[in-house]
ZAMARGU-4260 file (C-alpha; in steps of 0.2 Angstrom, whole numbers, plus 5000, padded with zeros to 4 digits):
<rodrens>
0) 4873/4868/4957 | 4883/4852/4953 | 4899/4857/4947 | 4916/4863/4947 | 4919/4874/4936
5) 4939/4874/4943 | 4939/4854/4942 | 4933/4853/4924 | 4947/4860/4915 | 4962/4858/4932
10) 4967/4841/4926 | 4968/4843/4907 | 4978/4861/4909 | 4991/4858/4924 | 5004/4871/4916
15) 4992/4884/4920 | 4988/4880/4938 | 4998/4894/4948 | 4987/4904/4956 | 4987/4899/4974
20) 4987/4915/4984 | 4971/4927/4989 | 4981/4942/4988 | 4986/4937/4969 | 4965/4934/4965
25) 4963/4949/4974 | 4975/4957/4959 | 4971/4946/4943 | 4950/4950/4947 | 4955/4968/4949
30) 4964/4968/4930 | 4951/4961/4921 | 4937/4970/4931 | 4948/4985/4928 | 4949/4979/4908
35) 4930/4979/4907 | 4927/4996/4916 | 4940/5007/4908 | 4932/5003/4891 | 4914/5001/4893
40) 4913/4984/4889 | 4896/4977/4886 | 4899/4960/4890 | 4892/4947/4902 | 4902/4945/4917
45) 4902/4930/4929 | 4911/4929/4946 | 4910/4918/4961 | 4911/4925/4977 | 4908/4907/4989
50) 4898/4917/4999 | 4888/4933/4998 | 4893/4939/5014 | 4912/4941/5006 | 4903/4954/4994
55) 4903/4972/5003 | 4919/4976/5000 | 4917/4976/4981 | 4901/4986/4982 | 4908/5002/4971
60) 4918/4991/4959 | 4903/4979/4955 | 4893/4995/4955 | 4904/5001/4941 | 4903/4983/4932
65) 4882/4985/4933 | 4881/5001/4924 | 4893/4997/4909 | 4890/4975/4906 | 4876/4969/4899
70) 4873/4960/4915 | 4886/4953/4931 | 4882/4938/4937 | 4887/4936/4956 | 4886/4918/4963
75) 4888/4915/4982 | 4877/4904/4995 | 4866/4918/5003 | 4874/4918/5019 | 4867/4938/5019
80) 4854/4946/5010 | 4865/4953/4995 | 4862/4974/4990 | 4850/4978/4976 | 4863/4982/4963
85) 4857/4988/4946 | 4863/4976/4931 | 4869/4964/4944 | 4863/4948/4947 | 4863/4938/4964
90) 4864/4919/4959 | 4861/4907/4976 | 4871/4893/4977 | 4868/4877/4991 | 4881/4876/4999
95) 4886/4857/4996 | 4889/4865/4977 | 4908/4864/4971 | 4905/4882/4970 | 4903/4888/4987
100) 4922/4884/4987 | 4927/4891/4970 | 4934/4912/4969 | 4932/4913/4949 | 4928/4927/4935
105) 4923/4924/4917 | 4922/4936/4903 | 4917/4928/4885 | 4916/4938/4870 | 4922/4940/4851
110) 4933/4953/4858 | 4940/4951/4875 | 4938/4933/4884 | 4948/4927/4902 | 4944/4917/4916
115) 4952/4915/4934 | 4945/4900/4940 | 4953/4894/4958 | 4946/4883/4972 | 4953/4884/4991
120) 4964/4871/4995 | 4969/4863/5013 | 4985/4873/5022 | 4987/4892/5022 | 4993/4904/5013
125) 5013/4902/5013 | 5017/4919/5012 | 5004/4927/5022 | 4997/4914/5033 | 4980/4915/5026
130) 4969/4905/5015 | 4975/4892/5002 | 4968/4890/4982 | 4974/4882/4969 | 4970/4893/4955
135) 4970/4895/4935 | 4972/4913/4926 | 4969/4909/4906 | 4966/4920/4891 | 4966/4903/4881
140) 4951/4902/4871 | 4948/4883/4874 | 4948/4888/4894 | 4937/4900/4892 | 4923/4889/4880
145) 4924/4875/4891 | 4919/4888/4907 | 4906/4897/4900 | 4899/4880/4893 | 4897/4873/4911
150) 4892/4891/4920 | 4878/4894/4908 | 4872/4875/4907 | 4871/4875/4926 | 4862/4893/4924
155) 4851/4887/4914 | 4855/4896/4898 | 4857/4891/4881 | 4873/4892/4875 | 4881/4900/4859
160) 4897/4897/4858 | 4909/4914/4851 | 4910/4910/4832 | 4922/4920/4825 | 4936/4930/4840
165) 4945/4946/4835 | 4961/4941/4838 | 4968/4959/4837 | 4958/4965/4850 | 4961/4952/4863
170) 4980/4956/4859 | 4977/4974/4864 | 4967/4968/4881 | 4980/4955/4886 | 4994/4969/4883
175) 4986/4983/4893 | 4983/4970/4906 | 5001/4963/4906 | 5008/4982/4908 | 4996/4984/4921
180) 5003/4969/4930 | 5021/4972/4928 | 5018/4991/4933 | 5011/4984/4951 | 5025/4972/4951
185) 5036/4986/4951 | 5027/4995/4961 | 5026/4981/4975 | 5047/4980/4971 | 5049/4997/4978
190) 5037/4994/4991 | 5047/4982/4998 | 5063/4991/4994 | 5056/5005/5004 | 5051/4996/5019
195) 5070/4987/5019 | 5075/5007/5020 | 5063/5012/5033 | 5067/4996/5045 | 5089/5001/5040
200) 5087/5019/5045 | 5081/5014/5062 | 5093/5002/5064 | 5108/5017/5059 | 5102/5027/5072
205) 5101/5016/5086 | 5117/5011/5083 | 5122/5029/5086 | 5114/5027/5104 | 5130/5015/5108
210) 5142/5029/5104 | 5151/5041/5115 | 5153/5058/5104 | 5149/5075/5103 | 5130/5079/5098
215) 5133/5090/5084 | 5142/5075/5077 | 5127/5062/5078 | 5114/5073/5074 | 5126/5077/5057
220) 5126/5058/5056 | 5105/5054/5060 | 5102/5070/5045 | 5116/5059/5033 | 5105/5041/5036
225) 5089/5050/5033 | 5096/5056/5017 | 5106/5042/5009 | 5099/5027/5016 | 5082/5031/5019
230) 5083/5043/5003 | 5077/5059/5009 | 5080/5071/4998 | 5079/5086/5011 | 5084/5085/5029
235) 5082/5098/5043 | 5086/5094/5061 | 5082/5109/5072 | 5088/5110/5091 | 5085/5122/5103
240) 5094/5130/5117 | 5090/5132/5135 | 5078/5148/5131 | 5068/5138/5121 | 5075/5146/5104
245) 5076/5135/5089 | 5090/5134/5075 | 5093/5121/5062 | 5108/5111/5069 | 5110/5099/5053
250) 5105/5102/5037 | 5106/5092/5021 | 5100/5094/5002 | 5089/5107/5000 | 5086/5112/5015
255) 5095/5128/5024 | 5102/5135/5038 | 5092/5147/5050 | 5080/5150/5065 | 5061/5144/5070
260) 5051/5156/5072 | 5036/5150/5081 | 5025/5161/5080 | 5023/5155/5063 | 5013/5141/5052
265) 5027/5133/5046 | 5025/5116/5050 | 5043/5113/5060 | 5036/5129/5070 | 5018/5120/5073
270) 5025/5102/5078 | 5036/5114/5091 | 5021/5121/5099 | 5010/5111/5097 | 5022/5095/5101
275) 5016/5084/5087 | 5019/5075/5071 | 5014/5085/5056 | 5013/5080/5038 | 5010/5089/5021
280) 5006/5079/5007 | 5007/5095/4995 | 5011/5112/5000 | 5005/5122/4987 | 4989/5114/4990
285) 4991/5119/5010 | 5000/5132/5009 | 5012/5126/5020 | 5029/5128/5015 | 5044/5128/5028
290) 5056/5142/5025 | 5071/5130/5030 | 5064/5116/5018 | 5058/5129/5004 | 5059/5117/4988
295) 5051/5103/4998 | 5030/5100/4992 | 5027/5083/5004 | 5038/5085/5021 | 5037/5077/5038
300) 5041/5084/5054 | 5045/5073/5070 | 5047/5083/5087 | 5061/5076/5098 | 5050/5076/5115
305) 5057/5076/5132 | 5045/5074/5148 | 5042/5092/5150 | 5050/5099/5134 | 5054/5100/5115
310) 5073/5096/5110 | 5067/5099/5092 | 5062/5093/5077 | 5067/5079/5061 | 5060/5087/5046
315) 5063/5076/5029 | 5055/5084/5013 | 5055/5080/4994 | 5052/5092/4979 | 5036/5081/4974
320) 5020/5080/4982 | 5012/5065/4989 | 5031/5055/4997 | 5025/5051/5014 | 5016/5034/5020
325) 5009/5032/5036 | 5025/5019/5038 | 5037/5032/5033 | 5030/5043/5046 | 5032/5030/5061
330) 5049/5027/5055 | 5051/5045/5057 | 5043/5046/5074 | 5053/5033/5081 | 5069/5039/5076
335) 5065/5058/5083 | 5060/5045/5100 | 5078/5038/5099 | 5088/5054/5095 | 5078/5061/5110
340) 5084/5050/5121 | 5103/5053/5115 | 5100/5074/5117 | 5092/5066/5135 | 5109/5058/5142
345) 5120/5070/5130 | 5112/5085/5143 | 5114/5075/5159 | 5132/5071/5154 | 5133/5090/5152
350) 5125/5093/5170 | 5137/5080/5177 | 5153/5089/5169 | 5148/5107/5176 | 5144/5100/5192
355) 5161/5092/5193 | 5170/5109/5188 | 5161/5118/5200 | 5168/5104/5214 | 5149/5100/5221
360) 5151/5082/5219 | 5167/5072/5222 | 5180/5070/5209
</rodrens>
């Protein structure tokens, strides 16, 4: 193949050139994909993939696209020997064709048409470092004419240009894909805005390693960071003495006062013995509901480890199921690391004082 499918309409539309990142392909070829799946849409469906070999990972999806389409068209240079697929197409390409360097979808009906038509620049990626494109994402119809003319030319196929469109329809399409993008927008905003609470609650609590006060006091200050900077809605900070008996020492939220007992499943009581993280998505799923976190349905409970012991545990919970990320966790972890090590000198300042009183060092 001989042409550029991105080059034959980049110059005459400049204003639409703006994709230029592989993370946002990644998320415009999932909203349309998504548009022709969720409604059964038997349309033909063209996509370029450079190579075959960056195919694998969309196995499922383009398995979804071959049973509703009346066909998917995947164009590639056969680097690997693509899956058997059925209702998709593997098209080889050589790979001195423009289009072993184009990333693009086309979708050309009365009813719903779009393209994403991109081809990878020189530089990287400025926000992540990777690969450049430059890139269009069109619902114009003239776009998407001109598009389909070349791909099915180059295919080999006549072509029969869309007559008459439903405007309504396409209106409803572009919609339901708009919401769809400004919901993962949002979604991405609290993202980051969660990750700037994460890496800000790690910060408060180190900052507490450089003060000289009591323990209850800090411990009352690490359980008040989890809950109104990180936003914890439950907090539990369980200590125990030098039997080994475990009590909450902080609470806040909906959490309450009490004793561990360990020979229980609660999930503060299994992190104590068995001296380990443990999450819970949903606890009426488990059944694992902590008696001093009872409203919680996700928690997450961090032992504070010495050497040879247990101080105690962080516990955060929420009232809804499913909170925790993997990132919330090690945030978690590492703060039940760092409050460890202020219980760690707290004790030896202890042991110092006492042996002071009892004159067995010099004063």
């Amino acid at each position: 193949m001989s042409i550029s499918l991105f080059r034959s309409v980049a110059t005459q539309y400049q204003g639409l050139r703006t994709v230029n990142t592989v993370s946002m392909m990644n998320t415009i070829s999932r909203l349309i994909e998504d548009q022709v799946i969720n409604h059964a849409m038997p349309v033909n469906f063209y996509a370029g993939f450079e190579r075959f070999s960056n195919f694998p990972s969309q196995l499922r999806r383009y398995s979804s696209l071959g049973a509703v389409c009346r066909r998917a068209y995947v164009f590639g240079v056969q680097d690997v020997r693509p899956p058997s697929i059925p209702g998709v197409e593997f098209i080889d390409i050589p790979i001195s064709s423009p289009l072993a360097r184009e990333w693009f979808l086309l979708v050309d009906t009365p009813d719903f048409w779009a393209t994403l038509l991109t081809q990878e620049a020189d530089g990287q990626d400025a926000i992540r470092g990777g690969r450049r494109f430059d890139g269009i994402w069109s619902f114009d119809e003239h776009v998407v004419d001109r598009a389909s003319l070349l791909l099915t030319q180059e295919m080999g196929l006549p072509y029969t240009p869309v007559g008459k469109r439903n405007y309504t329809s396409q209106m409803t399409n572009v919609a339901e894909i708009n919401s769809s993008m400004v919901g993962l927008l949002e979604k991405t905003r609290l993202s980051g805005n969660r990750r700037w609470k994460r890496i800000a609650t790690v910060q408060k609590v180190v900052e507490l390693t450089l003060r000289s006060q009591p323990l209850n006091v800090t411990l009352a200050e690490v359980a008040e960071t989890l809950h109104t900077i990180f936003g914890a809605s439950d907090v539990a900070i369980v200590l125990g003495d030098a039997k080994q008996n475990f009590s909450t020492a902080s609470v806040l939220g909906a959490a309450v006062t009490g004793v561990v007992d360990q020979a229980g499943n609660s999930p503060i009581a299994q992190a104590i013995v068995e001296r380990r993280p443990v999450k819970v998505m949903d606890a009426r799923q488990s059944r694992m509901r902590d008696p001093l976190l009872p409203a919680a349905l996700s928690l997450y409970v961090a032992p504070m480890l010495s050497k040879n012991a247990v101080y105690g545990t962080i516990a955060i919970g929420s009232p809804d199921a499913q909170q925790w990320t993997d990132e919330d966790s090690e945030m978690l972890v590492a703060v039940a690391h760092t409050v460890a090590s202020i219980i760690d000198r707290s004790r030896l300042q202890r042991v110092l004082l006492d042996m002071t009183r009892q004159q067995q060092i010099p004063v």
